[in-house]
Steps between C-alpha positions, in 0.01 A plus 500: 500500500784734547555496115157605454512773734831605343351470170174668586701771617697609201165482304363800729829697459428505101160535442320471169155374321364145649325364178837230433435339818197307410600339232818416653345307767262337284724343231834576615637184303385561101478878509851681548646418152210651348483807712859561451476475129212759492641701753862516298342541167307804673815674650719451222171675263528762772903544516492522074260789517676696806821450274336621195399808710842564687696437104238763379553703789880517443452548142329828551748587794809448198351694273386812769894493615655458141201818421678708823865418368386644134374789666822572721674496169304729326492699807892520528475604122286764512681680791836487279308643234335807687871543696628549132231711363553721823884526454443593070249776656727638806813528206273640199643183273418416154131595348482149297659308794231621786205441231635203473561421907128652524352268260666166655383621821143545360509093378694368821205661666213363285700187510467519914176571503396185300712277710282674800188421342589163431625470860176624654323236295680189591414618919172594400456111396702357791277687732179362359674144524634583845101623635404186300726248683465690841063440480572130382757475788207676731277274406679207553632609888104517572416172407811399675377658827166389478645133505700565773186654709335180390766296637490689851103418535545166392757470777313660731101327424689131493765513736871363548350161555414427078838651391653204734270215441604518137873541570483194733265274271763561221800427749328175652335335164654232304606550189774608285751732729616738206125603435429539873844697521370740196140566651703586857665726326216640242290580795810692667624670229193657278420758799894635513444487073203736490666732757803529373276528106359784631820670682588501152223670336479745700907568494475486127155749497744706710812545247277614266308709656885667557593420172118711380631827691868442394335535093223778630808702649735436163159600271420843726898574430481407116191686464678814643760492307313452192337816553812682600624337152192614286486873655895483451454397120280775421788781628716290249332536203415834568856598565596294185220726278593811715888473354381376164289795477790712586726313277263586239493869504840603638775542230762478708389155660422389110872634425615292805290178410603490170893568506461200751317275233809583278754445706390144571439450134880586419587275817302253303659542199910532634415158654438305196742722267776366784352145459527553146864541552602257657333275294731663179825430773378136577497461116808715401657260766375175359628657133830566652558111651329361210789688279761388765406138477513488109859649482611274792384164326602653139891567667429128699413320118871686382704347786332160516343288203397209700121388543407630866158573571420869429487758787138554658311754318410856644088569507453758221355797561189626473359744250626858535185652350191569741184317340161388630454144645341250286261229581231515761441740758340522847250752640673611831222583676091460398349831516361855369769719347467794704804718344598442163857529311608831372359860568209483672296703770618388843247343741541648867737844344230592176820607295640370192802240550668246285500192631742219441268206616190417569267456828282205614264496703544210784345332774663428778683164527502462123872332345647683230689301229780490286415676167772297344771250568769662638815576746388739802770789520359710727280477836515784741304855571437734224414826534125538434413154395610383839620133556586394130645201324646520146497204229788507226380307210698364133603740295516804786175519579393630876167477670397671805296402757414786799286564830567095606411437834705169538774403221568133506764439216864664557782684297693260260215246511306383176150505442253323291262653247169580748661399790387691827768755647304668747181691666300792376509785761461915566877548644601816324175525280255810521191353421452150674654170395611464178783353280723721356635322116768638262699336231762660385761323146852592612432887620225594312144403693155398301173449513439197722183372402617539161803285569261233636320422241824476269538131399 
């Protein structure tokens, strides 16, 4: 009897619903393989959905915290940006240059505020999920509860006296000891199992119920921000038609503007006139050893008359004379021409210029390709096209590619036809992102649309 008591005792200290211990009693020899089976095909129904919830859970939680990162970025960005733009106004820089600083700032912005958007979305939808899961975790606590307030009348309306009559009719019966054993300790365990089942409800109803006000606290911040962003956006582009307007109507800002358009045309044009020479050196020099190699094996043949294999050749050179590339040629970048080749009226100044290239309109994270097979000569910073990269193709050829944001080939590399060197972006452009394309045969630059659709 001491077992029983000791037994009867533990069962008190756990509490839980008393429906299992009638059946137990009754047919404690057939039914516990049964009831296991049911019971394990039930949990393991009830673990796959909690994990299904939790994976989905952490799925949204990834993307939220990879969203924040973005946004830190951009953030970080932004402030360079506006540090710049306030250090070209303090030292009265360059007319072209601040356009152009206002104008990036403008799209870094717009840029900003659509990552904010999209932001305030995805915890928009994590809070409907989160006030979802909290009722459904609610819901379940209650019924959990109202077992557990069954359990205490049942204890209380039939007494200690049932709980042990079962415990010692299983304990004193014949029959098979491991079935006996697993009853013993079915009737023990299920009350500590629907305690400790709803411990954990309620712990999880708790983290999200933190994790609800951690999002409502990180929305209420986005949301200011966004409107500090907006309200700030409209100054910009006010400012930006403010100096525009100015630009516009005083001469001496016009004068200013357009000696600076000029000057980074000639920079433009020195570069590939001194890329142009030393392509005429590289081939003087090849003329030179390919001179020097005939006399040597001409005064080699005088000396010695005996059948050695000849003396390695030196590459010839290639053709002195600039001429277009033939065979097929690549779009560099899909999109309206915005400026065209030659004299035309510019875009943000309103005055006549000639240009050397022409402008594309881009989106941003579009590649920009190879126009031609090639040798990349230059990559680097040019003055108003910003970070460049320039192509050197048969025959003396040169095409340039400006306002990258990224550059993924390097100098001295070769290139396919339509292979992709880069990204479209605004760095050093004065209206938005763009691709800036010239082709030039030795010094002298052409159309480039023109040039593309030469066969």
């Amino acid at each position: 009897m001491r077992l029983v008591v000791l037994l009867f005792c533990l069962l008190l200290g756990l509490g839980a619903e008393n429906a299992y211990a009638k059946p137990a009693a009754k047919n404690a020899k057939s039914a516990p393989a049964k009831t296991a089976n049911k019971k394990t095909t039930k949990a393991s129904v009830k673990a796959s959905s909690k994990n299904a919830s939790k994976s989905a859970t952490k799925k949204t939680d990834a993307q939220i915290s990879e969203q924040k990162s973005a946004l830190k970025k951009l953030e970080s960005d932004l402030a360079k940006k506006r540090q710049e733009l306030a250090l070209l106004e303090t030292e009265e820089k360059g007319v072209l240059n601040t356009i152009s600083i206002l104008d990036q700032n403008l799209n870094q912005t717009r840029t900003y505020l659509s990552e904010l958007t999209k932001s305030e979305v995805m915890l928009e939808r994590a809070l409907v999920q989160l006030t979802a899961d909290i009722d459904s975790l609610d819901r379940k606590i209650e019924t959990r509860r109202e077992a557990m307030k069954k359990r205490i009348r049942t204890l209380y309306v039939s007494g200690r006296n049932s709980e042990a009559r079962v415990l010692y009719s299983l304990l004193t019966q014949q029959g098979n000891p491991d079935r006996q054993v697993y009853w013993v300790h079915h009737i023990l365990n299920q009350d500590q199992q629907e305690v400790e089942t709803l411990q954990q409800l309620v712990q999880e109803r708790d983290e999200k119920k933190q994790m609800e006000s951690d999002h409502l606290s990180d929305l209420k911040q986005m949301r200011s921000k966004k409107a500090a962003e907006e309200k700030g956006l409209v100054s910009q582009m006010s400012g930006q038609e403010k100096m525009l307007q100015t630009l516009k109507h005083d001469q001496n800002m016009q004068r200013r503007a357009l000696k600076e358009f000029e000057q980074n045309q000639k920079t433009m044009l020195a570069l590939i006139k001194k890329l142009e020479e030393k392509r005429k050196k590289e081939i003087e020099q090849a003329k030179k050893d390919e001179a020097a190699r005939k006399a040597k094996e001409k005064a080699d043949k005088g000396k010695k008359k005996d059948t050695k294999a000849p003396a390695k050749k030196v590459q010839k050179p290639k053709v002195t004379v600039a001429e277009s590339v033939k065979g097929p040629k690549c779009t560099p970048l899909k999109g309206n021409i915005i400026s065209q080749y030659g004299l035309q009226e510019h875009p943000v100044l309103h005055i006549m210029t000639r240009n050397l290239g022409v402008e594309i309109r881009g989106k941003r994270g579009d590649a920009v390709r190879a126009a031609a097979a090639g040798s990349v000569v230059m990559v680097g910073e040019i003055d108003g096209r910003g970070p460049s990269v320039i192509i050197e193709h048969d025959g003396g050829t040169y095409s340039v590619y400006g306002h990258l944001k990224s550059i993924r080939v390097q100098e001295g590399k070769e290139v396919r036809n339509c292979e992709e060197i880069g990204e479209v972006g605004d760095v050093a452009s004065l209206n938005g992102i763009k691709l800036y394309f010239q082709v030039s045969e030795g010094t002298q630059t052409v159309d480039p649309l023109q040039w593309l659709k030469q066969k």
